[in-house]
C-alpha positions, 0 to 999 in steps of 0.5 A: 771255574778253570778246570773242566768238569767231564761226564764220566773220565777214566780213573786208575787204581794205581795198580794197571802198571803192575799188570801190564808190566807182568805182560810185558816182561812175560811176553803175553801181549796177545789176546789170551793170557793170564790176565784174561784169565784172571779178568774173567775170574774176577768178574765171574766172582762179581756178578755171581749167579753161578756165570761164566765170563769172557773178556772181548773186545768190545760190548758191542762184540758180545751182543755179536756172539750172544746173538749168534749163539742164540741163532739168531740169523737172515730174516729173524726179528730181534726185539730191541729197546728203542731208548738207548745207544746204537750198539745194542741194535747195530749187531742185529743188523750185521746178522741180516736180521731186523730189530723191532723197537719198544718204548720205554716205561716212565718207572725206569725208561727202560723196555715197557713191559706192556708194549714188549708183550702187544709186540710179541703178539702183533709179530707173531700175527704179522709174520707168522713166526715168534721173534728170535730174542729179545734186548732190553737195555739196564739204561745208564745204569738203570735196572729195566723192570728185568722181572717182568721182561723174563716172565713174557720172555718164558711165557712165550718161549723167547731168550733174553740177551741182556744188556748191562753195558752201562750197570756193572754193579747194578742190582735188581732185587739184589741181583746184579744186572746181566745175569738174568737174561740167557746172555749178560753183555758189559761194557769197559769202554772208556767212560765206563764204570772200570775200563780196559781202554776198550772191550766188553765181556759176554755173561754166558750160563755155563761152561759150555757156553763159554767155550762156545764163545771163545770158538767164535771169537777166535776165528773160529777155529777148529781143533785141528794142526791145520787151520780148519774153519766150518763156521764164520768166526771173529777177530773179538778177544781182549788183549792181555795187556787191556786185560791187565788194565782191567784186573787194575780196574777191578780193584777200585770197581766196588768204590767207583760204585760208591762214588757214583751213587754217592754224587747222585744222592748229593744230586739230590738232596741239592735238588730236593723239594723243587719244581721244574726239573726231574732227577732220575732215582731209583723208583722202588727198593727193588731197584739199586742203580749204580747212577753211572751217569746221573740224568735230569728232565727240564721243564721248558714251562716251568724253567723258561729255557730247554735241555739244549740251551742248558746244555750249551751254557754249561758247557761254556761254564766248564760242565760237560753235559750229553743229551739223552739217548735218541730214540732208535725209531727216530733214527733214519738208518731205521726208518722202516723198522717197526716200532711200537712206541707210547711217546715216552723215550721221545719226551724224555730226548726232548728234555734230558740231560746227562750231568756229570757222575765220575769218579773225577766229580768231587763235591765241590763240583756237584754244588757247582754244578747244581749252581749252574744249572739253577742259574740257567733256569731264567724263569724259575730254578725249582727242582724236584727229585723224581722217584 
Protein backbone atom coordinates (compact mmCIF):
# COMPACT_ATOMS: atom_id res chain seq x y z
CA UNK A 1 0.00 0.00 0.00
CA UNK A 2 1.54 3.44 -1.14
CA UNK A 3 -0.05 5.62 1.54
CA UNK A 4 0.56 5.32 5.09
CA UNK A 5 -2.33 4.52 7.36
CA UNK A 6 -1.95 6.78 10.81
CA UNK A 7 -3.56 6.21 14.49
CA UNK A 8 -5.83 8.88 14.61
CA UNK A 9 -4.92 11.98 12.04
CA UNK A 10 -6.41 15.42 12.41
CA UNK A 11 -9.47 15.75 10.21
CA UNK A 12 -11.28 19.43 9.11
CA UNK A 13 -15.00 20.27 8.66
CA UNK A 14 -14.08 22.75 6.47
CA UNK A 15 -15.55 25.36 8.24
CA UNK A 16 -12.03 26.14 10.97
CA UNK A 17 -11.16 28.90 8.14
CA UNK A 18 -14.46 30.78 8.66
CA UNK A 19 -13.69 31.27 12.31
CA UNK A 20 -10.21 32.14 12.21
CA UNK A 21 -10.86 34.49 9.45
CA UNK A 22 -13.66 36.22 12.10
CA UNK A 23 -10.53 36.29 14.31
CA UNK A 24 -8.46 37.79 12.29
CA UNK A 25 -10.39 40.36 10.78
CA UNK A 26 -11.64 41.27 14.44
CA UNK A 27 -8.41 41.52 15.65
CA UNK A 28 -8.96 38.94 18.79
CA UNK A 29 -6.18 36.86 18.19
CA UNK A 30 -5.42 36.64 21.97
CA UNK A 31 -6.75 34.20 24.66
CA UNK A 32 -10.04 35.30 25.27
CA UNK A 33 -12.70 36.16 22.58
CA UNK A 34 -15.90 35.43 21.09
CA UNK A 35 -14.78 32.22 19.86
CA UNK A 36 -13.64 31.12 23.39
CA UNK A 37 -16.58 32.04 24.13
CA UNK A 38 -18.77 30.37 21.84
CA UNK A 39 -16.34 27.22 22.37
CA UNK A 40 -17.30 26.80 25.73
CA UNK A 41 -20.86 27.43 24.98
CA UNK A 42 -20.70 24.52 22.52
CA UNK A 43 -19.17 22.25 24.61
CA UNK A 44 -21.19 22.98 27.58
CA UNK A 45 -24.40 22.05 25.30
CA UNK A 46 -22.52 18.52 24.68
CA UNK A 47 -21.62 17.01 27.79
CA UNK A 48 -24.76 18.44 29.48
CA UNK A 49 -25.50 17.72 33.16
CA UNK A 50 -26.09 21.28 34.14
CA UNK A 51 -21.62 21.96 33.70
CA UNK A 52 -19.66 24.66 33.21
CA UNK A 53 -16.64 24.67 30.73
CA UNK A 54 -13.51 26.30 30.09
CA UNK A 55 -11.37 26.36 27.23
CA UNK A 56 -7.37 26.04 28.26
CA UNK A 57 -4.36 25.31 26.81
CA UNK A 58 -4.03 21.98 27.41
CA UNK A 59 -5.68 18.92 29.27
CA UNK A 60 -2.67 18.59 30.71
CA UNK A 61 -3.69 22.42 32.40
CA UNK A 62 -6.97 21.48 33.68
CA UNK A 63 -6.01 18.48 35.68
CA UNK A 64 -3.33 21.56 36.89
CA UNK A 65 -6.38 23.92 38.00
CA UNK A 66 -8.78 21.16 38.76
CA UNK A 67 -6.05 20.05 41.11
CA UNK A 68 -5.72 23.15 43.01
CA UNK A 69 -9.12 24.08 43.26
CA UNK A 70 -9.61 20.99 44.76
CA UNK A 71 -6.74 21.91 47.40
CA UNK A 72 -4.71 19.58 46.72
CA UNK A 73 -1.12 21.03 47.98
CA UNK A 74 3.04 20.01 49.55
CA UNK A 75 2.78 16.69 51.01
CA UNK A 76 -0.91 15.25 50.02
CA UNK A 77 -1.54 12.04 48.12
CA UNK A 78 -3.53 12.01 45.17
CA UNK A 79 -4.92 8.54 44.02
CA UNK A 80 -3.94 8.06 40.12
CA UNK A 81 -4.61 5.22 37.63
CA UNK A 82 -1.60 3.57 36.87
CA UNK A 83 -2.64 2.25 33.20
CA UNK A 84 -2.79 5.40 31.29
CA UNK A 85 -0.46 8.36 29.91
CA UNK A 86 1.83 10.75 32.19
CA UNK A 87 -0.14 13.89 31.91
CA UNK A 88 -2.82 12.59 34.49
CA UNK A 89 -0.04 12.11 37.07
CA UNK A 90 2.50 14.84 35.92
CA UNK A 91 0.21 17.72 37.47
CA UNK A 92 0.28 15.86 41.01
CA UNK A 93 3.73 16.17 41.15
CA UNK A 94 4.00 19.82 40.05
CA UNK A 95 1.88 20.52 43.43
CA UNK A 96 4.43 18.80 45.59
CA UNK A 97 2.31 16.18 45.94
CA UNK A 98 2.62 12.12 45.42
CA UNK A 99 0.09 10.19 43.13
CA UNK A 100 -0.60 6.87 44.51
CA UNK A 101 -1.05 4.29 41.90
CA UNK A 102 -3.88 1.49 41.09
CA UNK A 103 -4.25 -1.23 38.89
CA UNK A 104 -6.71 -1.69 36.47
CA UNK A 105 -9.85 -4.04 35.96
CA UNK A 106 -10.01 -6.53 32.98
CA UNK A 107 -13.83 -5.06 32.41
CA UNK A 108 -12.44 -1.76 31.21
CA UNK A 109 -8.73 -1.48 31.98
CA UNK A 110 -9.66 1.20 33.70
CA UNK A 111 -8.94 1.99 37.92
CA UNK A 112 -9.95 -1.30 39.79
CA UNK A 113 -12.71 -0.43 41.97
CA UNK A 114 -11.37 -3.05 44.83
CA UNK A 115 -7.93 -1.81 44.77
CA UNK A 116 -8.99 2.00 44.98
CA UNK A 117 -10.95 1.16 48.03
CA UNK A 118 -7.76 -1.76 49.90
CA UNK A 119 -5.75 1.70 48.99
CA UNK A 120 -7.81 4.25 50.68
CA UNK A 121 -7.70 2.14 53.58
CA UNK A 122 -4.00 1.19 53.66
CA UNK A 123 -3.26 5.24 53.27
CA UNK A 124 -5.33 6.37 55.89
CA UNK A 125 -3.71 3.54 58.29
CA UNK A 126 -0.16 4.58 57.00
CA UNK A 127 -0.34 8.14 56.69
CA UNK A 128 -2.89 8.99 59.33
CA UNK A 129 -4.92 11.39 56.85
CA UNK A 130 -7.50 10.31 53.65
CA UNK A 131 -5.88 11.08 50.17
CA UNK A 132 -6.74 14.71 48.59
CA UNK A 133 -8.45 13.12 45.40
CA UNK A 134 -8.74 10.87 43.34
CA UNK A 135 -8.03 10.39 39.17
CA UNK A 136 -9.43 7.92 37.29
CA UNK A 137 -8.69 7.94 33.69
CA UNK A 138 -11.88 6.81 30.87
CA UNK A 139 -8.71 5.05 28.96
CA UNK A 140 -8.91 5.34 25.07
CA UNK A 141 -11.96 6.10 25.40
CA UNK A 142 -13.28 3.47 27.69
CA UNK A 143 -15.69 4.68 30.24
CA UNK A 144 -13.65 3.15 34.04
CA UNK A 145 -16.67 1.65 35.83
CA UNK A 146 -17.11 5.75 37.16
CA UNK A 147 -20.23 4.37 39.24
CA UNK A 148 -18.35 2.54 41.58
CA UNK A 149 -15.30 4.77 41.53
CA UNK A 150 -17.87 7.72 42.90
CA UNK A 151 -19.74 5.62 45.47
CA UNK A 152 -16.18 4.94 47.48
CA UNK A 153 -15.15 8.27 46.57
CA UNK A 154 -18.58 9.66 48.54
CA UNK A 155 -18.19 7.20 51.10
CA UNK A 156 -15.25 8.09 52.17
CA UNK A 157 -15.59 11.67 51.37
CA UNK A 158 -12.78 12.19 48.57
CA UNK A 159 -13.53 14.20 45.29
CA UNK A 160 -13.21 12.73 41.96
CA UNK A 161 -11.14 14.81 39.48
CA UNK A 162 -12.20 12.90 36.00
CA UNK A 163 -10.29 12.36 33.14
CA UNK A 164 -12.08 12.26 29.94
CA UNK A 165 -9.25 13.41 27.72
CA UNK A 166 -9.29 10.70 25.47
CA UNK A 167 -13.62 9.78 25.64
CA UNK A 168 -15.17 13.11 24.50
CA UNK A 169 -18.52 11.69 23.54
CA UNK A 170 -18.28 8.91 25.58
CA UNK A 171 -21.18 7.85 27.84
CA UNK A 172 -21.38 5.56 30.93
CA UNK A 173 -25.16 4.67 31.25
CA UNK A 174 -26.02 7.32 28.96
CA UNK A 175 -24.21 9.99 30.54
CA UNK A 176 -21.19 11.57 28.88
CA UNK A 177 -17.74 10.84 30.49
CA UNK A 178 -16.16 14.07 32.56
CA UNK A 179 -19.15 14.79 34.15
CA UNK A 180 -19.43 12.69 37.04
CA UNK A 181 -16.63 13.58 38.81
CA UNK A 182 -16.39 17.18 40.74
CA UNK A 183 -14.09 18.00 38.01
CA UNK A 184 -14.30 16.65 33.95
CA UNK A 185 -10.80 17.09 32.04
CA UNK A 186 -10.83 17.07 27.81
CA UNK A 187 -8.56 16.94 25.54
CA UNK A 188 -8.11 18.71 21.88
CA UNK A 189 -4.59 17.78 21.19
CA UNK A 190 -3.98 17.01 18.01
CA UNK A 191 -4.74 13.05 17.56
CA UNK A 192 -7.95 13.82 19.62
CA UNK A 193 -11.46 13.12 18.78
CA UNK A 194 -11.81 17.14 17.40
CA UNK A 195 -8.81 19.26 18.04
CA UNK A 196 -7.65 22.80 18.58
CA UNK A 197 -4.27 21.99 17.47
CA UNK A 198 -3.56 21.90 21.24
CA UNK A 199 -5.59 22.72 24.25
CA UNK A 200 -7.92 21.01 26.60
CA UNK A 201 -11.04 22.21 28.60
CA UNK A 202 -11.67 21.90 32.42
CA UNK A 203 -15.64 20.29 33.11
CA UNK A 204 -16.32 22.68 36.29
CA UNK A 205 -20.23 22.26 38.64
CA UNK A 206 -20.96 25.69 38.42
CA UNK A 207 -20.70 29.08 37.62
CA UNK A 208 -18.56 29.82 40.49
CA UNK A 209 -16.20 27.28 39.74
CA UNK A 210 -15.95 28.40 36.56
CA UNK A 211 -14.61 31.84 37.29
CA UNK A 212 -12.58 30.36 39.76
CA UNK A 213 -11.01 28.72 36.96
CA UNK A 214 -10.64 31.57 34.66
CA UNK A 215 -8.81 33.34 38.00
CA UNK A 216 -5.96 30.99 38.12
CA UNK A 217 -5.57 30.60 34.48
CA UNK A 218 -5.26 34.34 33.79
CA UNK A 219 -2.53 34.80 36.19
CA UNK A 220 -4.36 35.33 38.55
CA UNK A 221 -5.35 38.49 38.69
CA UNK A 222 -6.83 40.34 41.05
CA UNK A 223 -9.47 42.79 40.16
CA UNK A 224 -7.63 45.66 40.59
CA UNK A 225 -6.43 48.88 38.00
CA UNK A 226 -3.14 47.74 38.83
CA UNK A 227 -1.55 44.45 38.56
CA UNK A 228 -2.40 42.96 42.05
CA UNK A 229 -1.85 39.03 42.61
CA UNK A 230 -2.29 37.18 46.07
CA UNK A 231 -2.48 33.74 44.84
CA UNK A 232 0.18 31.94 42.08
CA UNK A 233 -1.64 31.76 38.96
CA UNK A 234 -0.91 30.52 35.31
CA UNK A 235 -0.39 31.35 31.87
CA UNK A 236 -3.35 28.52 30.54
CA UNK A 237 -6.12 29.87 28.37
CA UNK A 238 -6.99 29.12 24.69
CA UNK A 239 -6.31 31.39 21.95
CA UNK A 240 -9.40 32.74 20.08
CA UNK A 241 -7.81 31.62 17.24
CA UNK A 242 -7.46 27.78 18.46
CA UNK A 243 -10.73 28.37 19.58
CA UNK A 244 -12.10 28.74 16.23
CA UNK A 245 -10.57 25.74 15.22
CA UNK A 246 -12.54 24.17 17.74
CA UNK A 247 -16.02 25.82 17.02
CA UNK A 248 -14.75 23.95 13.16
CA UNK A 249 -14.39 21.00 15.04
CA UNK A 250 -17.36 20.87 17.06
CA UNK A 251 -19.25 20.69 13.70
CA UNK A 252 -18.00 17.13 12.71
CA UNK A 253 -17.60 15.99 16.28
CA UNK A 254 -21.04 14.05 16.50
CA UNK A 255 -19.54 12.20 12.97
CA UNK A 256 -16.29 11.70 14.05
CA UNK A 257 -17.81 9.55 16.89
CA UNK A 258 -19.85 7.65 14.52
CA UNK A 259 -16.62 7.05 12.16
CA UNK A 260 -14.55 5.77 15.09
CA UNK A 261 -17.33 3.43 16.35
CA UNK A 262 -18.14 2.53 12.96
CA UNK A 263 -14.57 1.23 12.16
CA UNK A 264 -14.24 -0.72 15.72
CA UNK A 265 -17.57 -2.43 14.95
CA UNK A 266 -15.74 -3.45 11.48
CA UNK A 267 -12.96 -4.30 13.51
CA UNK A 268 -14.85 -6.69 14.89
CA UNK A 269 -17.00 -8.57 12.79
CA UNK A 270 -13.51 -9.07 10.79
CA UNK A 271 -12.29 -10.49 13.78
CA UNK A 272 -15.36 -12.50 15.11
CA UNK A 273 -15.24 -16.05 16.40
CA UNK A 274 -11.31 -16.34 16.52
CA UNK A 275 -8.79 -17.05 18.73
CA UNK A 276 -5.54 -15.60 19.60
CA UNK A 277 -5.99 -11.84 19.89
CA UNK A 278 -8.54 -9.72 21.78
CA UNK A 279 -10.30 -6.71 20.38
CA UNK A 280 -11.41 -4.45 23.09
CA UNK A 281 -15.25 -3.91 23.30
CA UNK A 282 -17.55 -2.41 25.45
CA UNK A 283 -18.18 -4.88 28.18
CA UNK A 284 -21.87 -4.33 28.98
CA UNK A 285 -24.96 -2.02 27.76
CA UNK A 286 -24.01 0.53 30.23
CA UNK A 287 -20.68 1.03 28.78
CA UNK A 288 -20.89 3.25 25.19
CA UNK A 289 -17.17 3.92 24.23
CA UNK A 290 -16.44 6.20 21.47
CA UNK A 291 -13.26 3.60 20.54
CA UNK A 292 -10.97 6.55 19.93
CA UNK A 293 -8.30 4.29 19.39
CA UNK A 294 -9.15 0.72 18.89
CA UNK A 295 -6.55 -1.75 20.84
CA UNK A 296 -6.00 -5.16 20.58
CA UNK A 297 -4.18 -8.14 22.89
CA UNK A 298 -1.95 -10.64 21.10
CA UNK A 299 -1.49 -13.93 22.32
CA UNK A 300 2.48 -14.99 21.94
CA UNK A 301 1.31 -18.83 22.28
CA UNK A 302 -1.37 -18.89 20.32
CA UNK A 303 -0.13 -16.30 17.46
CA UNK A 304 3.58 -17.61 17.69
CA UNK A 305 4.77 -13.70 17.45
CA UNK A 306 4.32 -10.53 19.94
CA UNK A 307 2.70 -7.42 20.11
CA UNK A 308 6.21 -6.00 19.15
CA UNK A 309 7.08 -7.84 16.36
CA UNK A 310 3.54 -7.14 14.90
CA UNK A 311 3.91 -3.75 15.48
CA UNK A 312 7.00 -3.41 13.86
CA UNK A 313 5.77 -5.30 10.60
CA UNK A 314 3.09 -3.28 10.26
CA UNK A 315 4.83 -0.30 10.30
CA UNK A 316 6.90 -1.24 7.32
CA UNK A 317 3.70 -2.42 5.74
CA UNK A 318 2.16 1.33 5.92
CA UNK A 319 -0.07 0.73 9.38
CA UNK A 320 0.82 2.78 12.14
CA UNK A 321 0.44 1.20 15.35
CA UNK A 322 1.44 2.46 19.47
CA UNK A 323 2.02 0.03 22.21
CA UNK A 324 -0.15 0.45 24.98
CA UNK A 325 0.28 2.64 27.71
CA UNK A 326 3.10 1.94 30.23
CA UNK A 327 2.19 1.46 33.49
CA UNK A 328 3.20 4.50 35.57
CA UNK A 329 4.46 2.18 38.61
CA UNK A 330 6.78 0.92 36.14
CA UNK A 331 7.90 4.27 35.36
CA UNK A 332 11.29 4.91 36.81
CA UNK A 333 10.41 8.85 37.46
CA UNK A 334 7.96 6.95 39.98
CA UNK A 335 9.82 4.12 41.29
CA UNK A 336 9.06 5.01 44.66
CA UNK A 337 5.75 5.79 44.44
CA UNK A 338 3.28 3.59 46.02
CA UNK A 339 1.23 1.15 44.12
CA UNK A 340 -1.22 -0.96 44.56
CA UNK A 341 -1.13 -3.42 41.52
CA UNK A 342 -2.87 -7.25 40.78
CA UNK A 343 -0.78 -7.37 37.47
CA UNK A 344 -3.41 -6.53 34.86
CA UNK A 345 -2.11 -3.11 33.16
CA UNK A 346 1.59 -5.09 33.21
CA UNK A 347 -0.10 -7.85 31.23
CA UNK A 348 -1.85 -5.80 28.94
CA UNK A 349 1.57 -3.30 28.00
CA UNK A 350 3.12 -6.73 27.54
CA UNK A 351 0.36 -7.63 24.72
CA UNK A 352 -1.31 -4.58 23.38
CA UNK A 353 -1.58 -2.71 20.79
CA UNK A 354 -3.32 0.32 19.42
CA UNK A 355 -4.44 0.01 15.76
CA UNK A 356 -5.81 2.60 13.65
CA UNK A 357 -9.28 4.29 14.32
CA UNK A 358 -9.56 7.88 12.68
CA UNK A 359 -11.38 9.53 10.98
CA UNK A 360 -8.86 9.22 7.89
CA UNK A 361 -9.28 5.36 8.35
CA UNK A 362 -11.68 4.10 5.71
CA UNK A 363 -13.06 0.71 4.99
CA UNK A 364 -10.72 -0.22 2.97
CA UNK A 365 -8.04 0.13 5.29
CA UNK A 366 -9.71 -1.57 8.03
CA UNK A 367 -9.76 -4.98 5.77
CA UNK A 368 -6.22 -4.18 5.32
CA UNK A 369 -5.38 -3.93 8.23
CA UNK A 370 -6.96 -6.91 9.61
CA UNK A 371 -5.07 -8.31 6.43
CA UNK A 372 -1.96 -7.63 7.97
CA UNK A 373 -2.37 -8.41 11.05
CA UNK A 374 -3.47 -11.92 10.32
CA UNK A 375 -0.46 -12.41 8.13
CA UNK A 376 1.58 -11.58 10.95
CA UNK A 377 0.51 -14.17 13.10
CA UNK A 378 2.84 -16.89 11.69
CA UNK A 379 1.53 -19.79 14.10
CA UNK A 380 -2.15 -19.24 13.69
CA UNK A 381 -4.35 -15.87 12.80
CA UNK A 382 -7.19 -16.66 14.97
CA UNK A 383 -8.99 -13.52 16.67
CA UNK A 384 -11.69 -13.30 18.97
CA UNK A 385 -13.64 -10.23 20.13
CA UNK A 386 -13.30 -9.63 23.79
CA UNK A 387 -16.49 -8.65 25.39
Amino acid sequence: MDKRIYLCLAHMSGKEQAFIKEAFDTNWVVPLGPNVNAFEDELKHFVGQDKEVVALSAGTAAIHLGLIQLGVGAGDEVICQSFTFCASANPVAYLGAKPVFIDSEEDTWNMDPVLLEEAIKDRIAKTGKKPKAILPVHLYGMPARIDEICAIAAKYDIPVLEDAAEALGSEFKGQKCGTFGTFGVLSFNGNKMITTSGGGALIVPDESAKKQTMFYATQAREPFPHYQHEKIGYNYRMSNICAGIGRGQMTVLDEHITHHRHVHALYEKAFEGVDGITLKSNPDGRFNANYWLSTILIDPVKTGTNYDEVRRNLDERGIETRPLWKPMHLQPVYATNPCYVNGVSERLFNMGLCIPAGPWVTDEDVAYIVEQIKACCTKSCFITVLK
